[in-house]
TORKOL-4160 file (C-alpha; in steps of 0.2 Angstrom, whole numbers, padded with zeros to 4 digits, m for minus):
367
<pt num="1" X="0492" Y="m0106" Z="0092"/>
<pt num="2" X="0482" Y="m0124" Z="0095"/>
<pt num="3" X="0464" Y="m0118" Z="0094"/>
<pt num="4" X="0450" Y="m0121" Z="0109"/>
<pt num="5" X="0436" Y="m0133" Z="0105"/>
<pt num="6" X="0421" Y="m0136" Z="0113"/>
<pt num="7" X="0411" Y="m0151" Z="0114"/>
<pt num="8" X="0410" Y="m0158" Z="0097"/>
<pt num="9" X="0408" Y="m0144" Z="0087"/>
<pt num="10" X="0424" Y="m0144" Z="0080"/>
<pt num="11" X="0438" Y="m0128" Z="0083"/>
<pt num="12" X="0433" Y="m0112" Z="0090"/>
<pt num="13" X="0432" Y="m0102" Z="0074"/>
<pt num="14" X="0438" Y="m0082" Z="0078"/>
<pt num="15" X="0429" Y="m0069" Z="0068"/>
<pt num="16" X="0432" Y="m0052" Z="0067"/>
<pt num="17" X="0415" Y="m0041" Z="0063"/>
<pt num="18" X="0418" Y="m0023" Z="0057"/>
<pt num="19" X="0397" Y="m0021" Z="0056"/>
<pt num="20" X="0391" Y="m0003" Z="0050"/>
<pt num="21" X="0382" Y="0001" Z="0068"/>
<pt num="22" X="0378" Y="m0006" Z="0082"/>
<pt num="23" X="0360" Y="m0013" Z="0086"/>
<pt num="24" X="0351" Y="0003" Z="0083"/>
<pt num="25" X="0354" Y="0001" Z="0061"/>
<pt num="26" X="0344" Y="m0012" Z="0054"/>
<pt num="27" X="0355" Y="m0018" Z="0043"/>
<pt num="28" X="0368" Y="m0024" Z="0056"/>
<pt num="29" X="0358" Y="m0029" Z="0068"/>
<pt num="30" X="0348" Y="m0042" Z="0055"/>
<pt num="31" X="0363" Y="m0045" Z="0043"/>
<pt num="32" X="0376" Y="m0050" Z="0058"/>
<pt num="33" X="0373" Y="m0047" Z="0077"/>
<pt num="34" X="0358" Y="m0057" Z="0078"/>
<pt num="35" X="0366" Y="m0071" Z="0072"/>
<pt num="36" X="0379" Y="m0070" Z="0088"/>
<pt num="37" X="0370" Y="m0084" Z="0101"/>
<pt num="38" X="0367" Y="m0094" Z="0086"/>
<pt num="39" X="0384" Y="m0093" Z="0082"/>
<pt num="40" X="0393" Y="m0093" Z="0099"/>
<pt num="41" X="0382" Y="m0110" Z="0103"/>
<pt num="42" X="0389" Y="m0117" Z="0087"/>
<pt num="43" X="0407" Y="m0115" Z="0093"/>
<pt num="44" X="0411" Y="m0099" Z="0081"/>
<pt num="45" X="0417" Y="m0083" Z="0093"/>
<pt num="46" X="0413" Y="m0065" Z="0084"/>
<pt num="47" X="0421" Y="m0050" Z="0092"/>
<pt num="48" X="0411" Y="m0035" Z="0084"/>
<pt num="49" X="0419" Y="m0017" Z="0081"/>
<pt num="50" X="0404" Y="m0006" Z="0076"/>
<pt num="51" X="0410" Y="0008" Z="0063"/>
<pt num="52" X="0396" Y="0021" Z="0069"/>
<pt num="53" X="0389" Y="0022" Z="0084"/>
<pt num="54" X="0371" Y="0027" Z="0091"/>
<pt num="55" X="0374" Y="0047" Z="0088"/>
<pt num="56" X="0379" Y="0044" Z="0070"/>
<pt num="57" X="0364" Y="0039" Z="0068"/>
<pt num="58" X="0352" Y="0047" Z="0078"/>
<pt num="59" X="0361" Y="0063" Z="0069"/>
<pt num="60" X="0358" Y="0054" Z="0051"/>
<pt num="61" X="0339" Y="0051" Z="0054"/>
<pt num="62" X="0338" Y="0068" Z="0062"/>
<pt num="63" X="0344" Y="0074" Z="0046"/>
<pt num="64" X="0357" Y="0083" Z="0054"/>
<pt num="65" X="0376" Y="0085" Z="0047"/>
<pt num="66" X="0389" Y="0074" Z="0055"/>
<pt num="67" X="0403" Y="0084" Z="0059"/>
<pt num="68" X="0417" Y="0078" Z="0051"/>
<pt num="69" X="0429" Y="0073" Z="0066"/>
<pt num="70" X="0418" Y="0063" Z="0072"/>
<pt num="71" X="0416" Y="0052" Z="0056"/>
<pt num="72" X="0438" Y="0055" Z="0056"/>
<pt num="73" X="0439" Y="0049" Z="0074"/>
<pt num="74" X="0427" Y="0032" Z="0069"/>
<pt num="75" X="0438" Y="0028" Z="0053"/>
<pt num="76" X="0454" Y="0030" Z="0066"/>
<pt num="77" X="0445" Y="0019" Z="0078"/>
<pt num="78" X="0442" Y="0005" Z="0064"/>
<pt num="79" X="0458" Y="0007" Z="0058"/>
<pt num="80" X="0465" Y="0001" Z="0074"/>
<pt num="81" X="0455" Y="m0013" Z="0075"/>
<pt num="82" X="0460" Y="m0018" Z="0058"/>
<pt num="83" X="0477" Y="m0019" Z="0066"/>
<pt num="84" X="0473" Y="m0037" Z="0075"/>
<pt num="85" X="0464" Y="m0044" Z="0060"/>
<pt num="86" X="0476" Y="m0058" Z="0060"/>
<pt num="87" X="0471" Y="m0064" Z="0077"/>
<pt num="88" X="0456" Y="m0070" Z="0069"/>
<pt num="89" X="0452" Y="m0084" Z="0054"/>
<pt num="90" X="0444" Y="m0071" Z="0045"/>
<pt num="91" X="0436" Y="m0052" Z="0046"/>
<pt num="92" X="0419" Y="m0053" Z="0041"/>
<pt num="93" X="0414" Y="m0033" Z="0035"/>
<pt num="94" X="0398" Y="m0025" Z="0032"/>
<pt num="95" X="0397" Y="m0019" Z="0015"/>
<pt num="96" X="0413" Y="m0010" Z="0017"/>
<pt num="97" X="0424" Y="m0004" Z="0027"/>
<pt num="98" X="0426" Y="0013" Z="0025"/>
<pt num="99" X="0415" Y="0022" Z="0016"/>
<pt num="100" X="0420" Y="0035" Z="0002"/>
<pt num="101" X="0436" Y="0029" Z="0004"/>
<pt num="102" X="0444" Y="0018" Z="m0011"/>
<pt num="103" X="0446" Y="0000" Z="m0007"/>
<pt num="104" X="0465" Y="m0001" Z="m0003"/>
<pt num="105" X="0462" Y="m0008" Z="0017"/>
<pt num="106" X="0452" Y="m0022" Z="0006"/>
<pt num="107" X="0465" Y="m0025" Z="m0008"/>
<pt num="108" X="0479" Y="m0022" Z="0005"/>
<pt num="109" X="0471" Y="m0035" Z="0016"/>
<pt num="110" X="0468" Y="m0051" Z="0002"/>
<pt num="111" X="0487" Y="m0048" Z="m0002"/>
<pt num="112" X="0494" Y="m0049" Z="0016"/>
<pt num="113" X="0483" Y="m0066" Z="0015"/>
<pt num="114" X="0469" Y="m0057" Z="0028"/>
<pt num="115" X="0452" Y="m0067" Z="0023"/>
<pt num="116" X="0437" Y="m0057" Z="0023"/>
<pt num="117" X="0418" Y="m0060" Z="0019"/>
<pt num="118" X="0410" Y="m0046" Z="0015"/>
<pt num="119" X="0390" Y="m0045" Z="0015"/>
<pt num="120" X="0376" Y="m0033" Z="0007"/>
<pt num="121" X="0360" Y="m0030" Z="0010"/>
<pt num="122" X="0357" Y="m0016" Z="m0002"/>
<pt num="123" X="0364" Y="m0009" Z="m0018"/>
<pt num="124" X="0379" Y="0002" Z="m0010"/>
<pt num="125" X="0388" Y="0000" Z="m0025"/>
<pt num="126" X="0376" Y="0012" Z="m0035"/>
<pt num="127" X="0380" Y="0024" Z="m0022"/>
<pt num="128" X="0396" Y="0026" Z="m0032"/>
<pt num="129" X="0391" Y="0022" Z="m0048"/>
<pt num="130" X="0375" Y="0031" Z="m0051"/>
<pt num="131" X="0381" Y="0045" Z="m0039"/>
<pt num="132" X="0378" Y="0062" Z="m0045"/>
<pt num="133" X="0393" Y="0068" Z="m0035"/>
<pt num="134" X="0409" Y="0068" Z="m0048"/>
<pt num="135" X="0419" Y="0064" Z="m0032"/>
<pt num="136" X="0408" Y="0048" Z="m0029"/>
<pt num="137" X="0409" Y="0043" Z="m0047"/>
<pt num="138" X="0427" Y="0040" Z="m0046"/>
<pt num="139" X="0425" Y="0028" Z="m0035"/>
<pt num="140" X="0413" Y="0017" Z="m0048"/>
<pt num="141" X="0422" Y="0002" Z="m0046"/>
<pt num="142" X="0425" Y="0000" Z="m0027"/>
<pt num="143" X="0412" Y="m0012" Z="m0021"/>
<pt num="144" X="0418" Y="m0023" Z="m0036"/>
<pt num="145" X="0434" Y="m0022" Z="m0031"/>
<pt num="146" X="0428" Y="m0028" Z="m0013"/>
<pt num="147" X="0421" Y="m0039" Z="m0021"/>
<pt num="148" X="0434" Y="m0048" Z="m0029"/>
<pt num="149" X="0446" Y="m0048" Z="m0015"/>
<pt num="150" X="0435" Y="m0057" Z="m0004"/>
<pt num="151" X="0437" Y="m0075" Z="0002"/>
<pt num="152" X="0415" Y="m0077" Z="0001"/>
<pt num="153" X="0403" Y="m0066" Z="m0004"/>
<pt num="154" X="0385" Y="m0065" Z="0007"/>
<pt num="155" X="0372" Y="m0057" Z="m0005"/>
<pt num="156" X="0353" Y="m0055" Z="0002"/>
<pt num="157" X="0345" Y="m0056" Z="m0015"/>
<pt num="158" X="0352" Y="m0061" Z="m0032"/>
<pt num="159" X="0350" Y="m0044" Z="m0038"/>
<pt num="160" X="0366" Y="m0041" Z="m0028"/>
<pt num="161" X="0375" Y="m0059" Z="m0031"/>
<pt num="162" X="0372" Y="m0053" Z="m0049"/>
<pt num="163" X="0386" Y="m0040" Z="m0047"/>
<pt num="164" X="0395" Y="m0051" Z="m0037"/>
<pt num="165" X="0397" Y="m0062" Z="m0051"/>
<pt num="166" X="0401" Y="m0050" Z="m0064"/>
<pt num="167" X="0413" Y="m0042" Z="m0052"/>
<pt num="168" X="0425" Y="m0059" Z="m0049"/>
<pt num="169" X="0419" Y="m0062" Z="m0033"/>
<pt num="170" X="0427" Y="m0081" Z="m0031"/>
<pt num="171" X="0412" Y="m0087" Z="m0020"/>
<pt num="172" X="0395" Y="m0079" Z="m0019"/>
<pt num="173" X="0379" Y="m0085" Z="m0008"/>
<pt num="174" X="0364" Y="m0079" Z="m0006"/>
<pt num="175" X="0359" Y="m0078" Z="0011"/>
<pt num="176" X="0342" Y="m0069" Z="0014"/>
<pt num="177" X="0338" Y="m0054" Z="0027"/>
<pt num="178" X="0328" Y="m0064" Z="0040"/>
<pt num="179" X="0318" Y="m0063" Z="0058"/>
<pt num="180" X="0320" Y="m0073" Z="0072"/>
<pt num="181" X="0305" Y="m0084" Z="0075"/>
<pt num="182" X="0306" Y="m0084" Z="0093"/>
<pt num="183" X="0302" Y="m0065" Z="0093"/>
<pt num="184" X="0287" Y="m0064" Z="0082"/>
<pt num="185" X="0272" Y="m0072" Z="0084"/>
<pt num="186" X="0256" Y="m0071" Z="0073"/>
<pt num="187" X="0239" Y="m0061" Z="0078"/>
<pt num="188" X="0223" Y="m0065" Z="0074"/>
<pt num="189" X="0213" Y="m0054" Z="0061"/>
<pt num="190" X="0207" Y="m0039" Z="0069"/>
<pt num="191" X="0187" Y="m0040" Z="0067"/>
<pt num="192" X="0184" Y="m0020" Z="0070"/>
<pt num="193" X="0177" Y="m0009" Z="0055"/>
<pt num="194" X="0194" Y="0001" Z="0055"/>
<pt num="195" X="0205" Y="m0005" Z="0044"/>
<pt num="196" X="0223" Y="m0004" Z="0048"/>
<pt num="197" X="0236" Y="m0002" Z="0037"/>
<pt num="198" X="0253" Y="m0004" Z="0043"/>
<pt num="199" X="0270" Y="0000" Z="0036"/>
<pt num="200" X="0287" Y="0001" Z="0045"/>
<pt num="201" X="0304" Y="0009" Z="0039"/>
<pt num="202" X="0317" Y="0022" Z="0045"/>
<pt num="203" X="0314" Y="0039" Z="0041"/>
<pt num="204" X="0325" Y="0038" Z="0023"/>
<pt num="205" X="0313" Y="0025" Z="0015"/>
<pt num="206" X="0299" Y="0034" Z="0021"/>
<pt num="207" X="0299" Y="0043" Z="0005"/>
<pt num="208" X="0290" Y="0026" Z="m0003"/>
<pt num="209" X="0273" Y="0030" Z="0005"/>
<pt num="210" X="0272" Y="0046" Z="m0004"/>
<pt num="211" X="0266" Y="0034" Z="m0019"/>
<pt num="212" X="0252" Y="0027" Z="m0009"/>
<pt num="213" X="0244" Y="0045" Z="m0003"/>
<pt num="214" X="0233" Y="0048" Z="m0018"/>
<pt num="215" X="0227" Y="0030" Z="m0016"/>
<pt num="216" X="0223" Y="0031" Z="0003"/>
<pt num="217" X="0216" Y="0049" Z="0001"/>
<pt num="218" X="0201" Y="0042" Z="m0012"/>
<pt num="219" X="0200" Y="0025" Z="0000"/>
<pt num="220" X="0198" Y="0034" Z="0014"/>
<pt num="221" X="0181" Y="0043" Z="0011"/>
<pt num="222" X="0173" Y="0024" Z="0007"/>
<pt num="223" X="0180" Y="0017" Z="0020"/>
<pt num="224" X="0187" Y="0019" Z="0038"/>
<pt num="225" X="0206" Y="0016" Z="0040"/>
<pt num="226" X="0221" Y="0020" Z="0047"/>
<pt num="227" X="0237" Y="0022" Z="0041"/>
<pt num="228" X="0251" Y="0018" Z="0055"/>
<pt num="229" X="0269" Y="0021" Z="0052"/>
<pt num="230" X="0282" Y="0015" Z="0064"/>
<pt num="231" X="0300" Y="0022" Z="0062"/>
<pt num="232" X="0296" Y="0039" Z="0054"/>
<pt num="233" X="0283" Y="0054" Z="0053"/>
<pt num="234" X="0272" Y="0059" Z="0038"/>
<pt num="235" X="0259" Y="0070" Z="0034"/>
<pt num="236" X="0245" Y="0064" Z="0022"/>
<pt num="237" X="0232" Y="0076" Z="0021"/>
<pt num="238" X="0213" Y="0066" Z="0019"/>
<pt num="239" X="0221" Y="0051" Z="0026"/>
<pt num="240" X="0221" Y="0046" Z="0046"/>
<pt num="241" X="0241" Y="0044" Z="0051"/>
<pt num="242" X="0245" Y="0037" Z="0066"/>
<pt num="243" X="0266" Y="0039" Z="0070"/>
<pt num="244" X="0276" Y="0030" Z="0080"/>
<pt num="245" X="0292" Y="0027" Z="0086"/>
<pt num="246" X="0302" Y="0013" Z="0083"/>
<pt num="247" X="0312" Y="0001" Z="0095"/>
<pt num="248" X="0318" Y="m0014" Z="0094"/>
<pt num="249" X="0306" Y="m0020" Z="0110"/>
<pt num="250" X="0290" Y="m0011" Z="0102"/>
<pt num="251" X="0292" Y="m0014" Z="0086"/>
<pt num="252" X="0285" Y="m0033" Z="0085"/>
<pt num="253" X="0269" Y="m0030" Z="0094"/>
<pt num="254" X="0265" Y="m0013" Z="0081"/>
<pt num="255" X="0264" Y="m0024" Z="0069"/>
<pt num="256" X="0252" Y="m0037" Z="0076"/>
<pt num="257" X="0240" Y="m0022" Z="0075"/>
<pt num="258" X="0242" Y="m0022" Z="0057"/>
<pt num="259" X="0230" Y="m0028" Z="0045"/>
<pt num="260" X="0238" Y="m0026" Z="0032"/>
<pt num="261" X="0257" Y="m0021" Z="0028"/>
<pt num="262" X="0264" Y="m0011" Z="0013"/>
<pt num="263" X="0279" Y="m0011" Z="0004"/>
<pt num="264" X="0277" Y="0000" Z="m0010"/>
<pt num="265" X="0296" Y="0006" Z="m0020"/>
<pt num="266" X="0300" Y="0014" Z="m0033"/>
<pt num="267" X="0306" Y="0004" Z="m0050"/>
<pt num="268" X="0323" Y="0009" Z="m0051"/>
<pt num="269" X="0343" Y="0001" Z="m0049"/>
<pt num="270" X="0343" Y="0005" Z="m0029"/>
<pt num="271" X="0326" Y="m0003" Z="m0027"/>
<pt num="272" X="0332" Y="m0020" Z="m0035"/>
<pt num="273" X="0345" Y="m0021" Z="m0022"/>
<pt num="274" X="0332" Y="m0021" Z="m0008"/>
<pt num="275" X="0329" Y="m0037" Z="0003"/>
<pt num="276" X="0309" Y="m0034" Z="0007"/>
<pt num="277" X="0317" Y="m0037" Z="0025"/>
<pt num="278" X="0298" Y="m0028" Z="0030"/>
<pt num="279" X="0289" Y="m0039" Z="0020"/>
<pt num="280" X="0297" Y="m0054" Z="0030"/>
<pt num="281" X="0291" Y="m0046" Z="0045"/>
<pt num="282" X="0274" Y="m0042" Z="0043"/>
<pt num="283" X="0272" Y="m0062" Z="0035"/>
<pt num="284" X="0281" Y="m0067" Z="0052"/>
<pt num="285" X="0267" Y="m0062" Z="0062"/>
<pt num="286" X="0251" Y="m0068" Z="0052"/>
<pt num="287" X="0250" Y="m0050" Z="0042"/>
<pt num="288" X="0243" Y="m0050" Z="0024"/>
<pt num="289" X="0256" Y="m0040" Z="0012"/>
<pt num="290" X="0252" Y="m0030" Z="m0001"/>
<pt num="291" X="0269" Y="m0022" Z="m0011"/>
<pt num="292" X="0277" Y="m0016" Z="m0028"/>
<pt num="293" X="0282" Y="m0030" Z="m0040"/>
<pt num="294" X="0300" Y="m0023" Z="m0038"/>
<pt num="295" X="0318" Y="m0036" Z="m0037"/>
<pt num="296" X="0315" Y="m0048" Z="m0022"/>
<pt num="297" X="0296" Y="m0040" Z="m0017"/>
<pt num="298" X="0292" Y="m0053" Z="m0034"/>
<pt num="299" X="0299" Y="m0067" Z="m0026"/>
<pt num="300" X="0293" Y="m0065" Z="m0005"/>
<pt num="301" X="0275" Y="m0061" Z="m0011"/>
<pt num="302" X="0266" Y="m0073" Z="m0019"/>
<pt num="303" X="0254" Y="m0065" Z="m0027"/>
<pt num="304" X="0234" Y="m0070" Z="m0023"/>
<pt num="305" X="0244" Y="m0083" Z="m0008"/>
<pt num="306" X="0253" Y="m0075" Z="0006"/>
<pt num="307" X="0247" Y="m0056" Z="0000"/>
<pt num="308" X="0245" Y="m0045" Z="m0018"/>
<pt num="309" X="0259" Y="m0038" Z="m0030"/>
<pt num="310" X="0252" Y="m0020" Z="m0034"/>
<pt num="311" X="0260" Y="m0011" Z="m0047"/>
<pt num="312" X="0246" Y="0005" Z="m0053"/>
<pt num="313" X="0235" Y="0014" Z="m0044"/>
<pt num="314" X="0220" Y="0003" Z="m0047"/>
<pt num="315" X="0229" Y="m0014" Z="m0042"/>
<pt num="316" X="0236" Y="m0004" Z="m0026"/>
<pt num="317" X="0217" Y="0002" Z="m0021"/>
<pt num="318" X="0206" Y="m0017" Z="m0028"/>
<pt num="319" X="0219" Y="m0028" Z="m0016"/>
<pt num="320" X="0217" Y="m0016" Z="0000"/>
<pt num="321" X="0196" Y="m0016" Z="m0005"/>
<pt num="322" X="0197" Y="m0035" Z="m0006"/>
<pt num="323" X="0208" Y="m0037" Z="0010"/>
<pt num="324" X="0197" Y="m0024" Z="0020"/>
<pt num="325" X="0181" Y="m0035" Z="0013"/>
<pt num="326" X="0186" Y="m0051" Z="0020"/>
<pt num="327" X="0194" Y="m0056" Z="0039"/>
<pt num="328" X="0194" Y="m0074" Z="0031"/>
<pt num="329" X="0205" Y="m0068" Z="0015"/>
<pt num="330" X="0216" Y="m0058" Z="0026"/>
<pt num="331" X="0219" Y="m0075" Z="0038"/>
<pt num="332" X="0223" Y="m0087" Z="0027"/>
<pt num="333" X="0235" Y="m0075" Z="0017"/>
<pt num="334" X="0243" Y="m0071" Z="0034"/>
<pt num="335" X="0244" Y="m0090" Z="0039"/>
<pt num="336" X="0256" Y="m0094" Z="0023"/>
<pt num="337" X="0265" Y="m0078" Z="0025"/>
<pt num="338" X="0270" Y="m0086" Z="0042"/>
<pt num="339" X="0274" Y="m0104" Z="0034"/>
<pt num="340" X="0285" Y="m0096" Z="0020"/>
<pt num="341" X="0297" Y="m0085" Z="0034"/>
<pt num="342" X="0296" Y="m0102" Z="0045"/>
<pt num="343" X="0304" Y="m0113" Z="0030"/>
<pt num="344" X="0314" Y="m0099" Z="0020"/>
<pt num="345" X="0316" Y="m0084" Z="0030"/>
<pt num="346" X="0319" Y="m0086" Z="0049"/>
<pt num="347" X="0336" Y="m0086" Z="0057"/>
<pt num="348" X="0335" Y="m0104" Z="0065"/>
<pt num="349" X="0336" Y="m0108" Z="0045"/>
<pt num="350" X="0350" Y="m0098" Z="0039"/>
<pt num="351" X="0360" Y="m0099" Z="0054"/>
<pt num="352" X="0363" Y="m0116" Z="0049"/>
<pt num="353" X="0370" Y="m0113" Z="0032"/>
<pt num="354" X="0383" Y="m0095" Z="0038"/>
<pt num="355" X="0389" Y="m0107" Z="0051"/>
<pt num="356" X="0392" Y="m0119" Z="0039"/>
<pt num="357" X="0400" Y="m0109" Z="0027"/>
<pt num="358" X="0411" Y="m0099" Z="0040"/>
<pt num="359" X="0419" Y="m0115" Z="0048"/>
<pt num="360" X="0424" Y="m0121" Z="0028"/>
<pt num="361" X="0431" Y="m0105" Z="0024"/>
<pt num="362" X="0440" Y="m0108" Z="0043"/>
<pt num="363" X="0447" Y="m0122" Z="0038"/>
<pt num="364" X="0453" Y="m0115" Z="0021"/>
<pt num="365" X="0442" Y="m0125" Z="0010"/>
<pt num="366" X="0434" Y="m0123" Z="m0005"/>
<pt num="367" X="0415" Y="m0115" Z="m0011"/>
């Protein structure tokens, strides 16, 4: 079939995208849907066939059980789907496409000459291999077997890319976790006494501000401040908590109240393979950061420029002390945070290069 073109922009290029969720998971809606207008502009048409949809996951951060014909009846779904893969120039999948499943639809798909990019955003392969399920375990090799089937390989950090390489991936990129600039815009320091400390997360990474209580308990009887936490509830006894929901429409302006946003993690293989996605969005809007020194945290933050790198107890509690001491620090740290996400980590940047490498695998040509 003669391909549709539009304007200059070359052929109309048909991908099919399996994403993980729909607009309510994070990592689908900043890894591939809100690339679609970008995308549809530059003449590249993406049909998109969510795994999970919105009660997976209200269930998941409910930390309620998914019964098991649901998650049967969403694998059937996609599998249909998979059926009319070779309508398209290529399937582009979100991590993989069925979890816990080997990675024969994968394998079965390079061999009948299917094209496939694939795209992580986290570590999923130590899902498998650092599980503590034997079952798991067994399927320690499957992401890198996904991996080396695919046409291209989309990493958000080089953590990632790293296993990419090592697992055969024939073309790897990395391709950060971005904002679009047209939604954030930056806030000028808060002059109150209060100081506002700001994180914001899903209720699985809220774990991470555990490390931080000991630290705001002692801060907070020297000073006044608030701790506000957008996506998940905690409890931190001496410490001022303010929760609140999240939502794609609220979640810009909760973080224009922020004075300062966190990002602490643990040190560990997981950890590495985060993409400091909430980093990128306090810097988007003017917010002075303050994380742990952990994989890609060490390359977003520039330490003493666009925020601190805190790695003990007493690094954690001097940059929030020298932060709450000065409006001027805190607005000239938040001004560069904004430059950096407007040169590296916006999506009217890296829309440009996907759509670039999406029409040369289209065409069949080589990374």
């Amino acid at each position: 079939m003669k391909p549709n073109t539009i304007n200059d922009a070359g052929p109309i290029v048909r991908v099919l995208a399996l994403t993980r969720y729909t607009r309510l998971g994070a990592s689908s809606r900043m890894r591939s849907l809100q690339y679609l207008p970008f995308f549809e502009s530059a003449g590249i048409h993406v049909e998109v066939s969510p795994l999970f949809g919105d009660d997976y996951l209200h269930q998941l951060y409910s930390k309620r059980p998914t019964p098991w014909g649901s998650v049967a009846n969403s694998y059937f779904r996609q599998a249909l789907t998979l059926l009319r893969a070779r309508k398209f120039d290529f399937v582009w999948i979100e991590k993989e496409i069925f979890p816990s499943m080997p990675a024969w639809v994968e394998m079965a798909m390079a061999r009948l000459g299917v094209k496939y990019v694939v795209d992580y955003d986290d570590a999923i392969f130590h899902n498998y291999d650092l599980s503590s399920n034997p079952l798991k375990r067994m399927l320690a090799g499957k992401i890198d077997a996904v991996m080396r089937n695919a046409a291209l390989v989309v990493c958000g950090n080089e953590y990632l890319a790293e296993r990419a390489r090592r697992a055969g991936a024939p073309a790897v990129v990395v391709v950060p976790t971005v904002v679009d600039l047209m939604r954030y815009s930056v806030s000028p320091p808060h002059a109150a006494e209060e100081l506002v400390i700001g994180w914001i997360g899903s209720p699985s990474t809220a774990k991470y501000l555990d490390l931080l209580h000991p630290i705001l308990a002692k801060l907070s009887l020297r000073m006044p401040l608030q701790l506000r936490v957008v996506g998940a509830q905690v409890q931190f006894p001496g410490v001022d908590v303010l929760c609140l929901p999240w939502s794609e429409e609220t979640e810009v302006e909760y973080i224009r109240q922020f004075d300062i946003g966190l990002m602490p993690l643990l040190e560990s293989p997981w950890e590495r393979g985060k993409c400091g996605y909430k980093l990128i969005q306090y810097m988007a809007c003017g917010v002075p950061v303050i994380a742990s020194p952990v994989g890609v945290n060490s390359q977003l933050v520039r330490d003493g420029r666009n925020g601190y790198l805190a790695s003990s107890e007493i690094e954690w509690t001097q940059a929030i002390e020298r932060l709450h001491a000065d409006v001027e620090l805190r607005r000239t740290l938040g001004r560069q945070g904004r430059e950096d996400v407007e040169k590296h980590y916006c999506v009217q940047v890296t829309s440009e290069q996907l759509a670039g490498l999406f029409r040369q695998l289209a065409r069949g040509e080589q990374f």
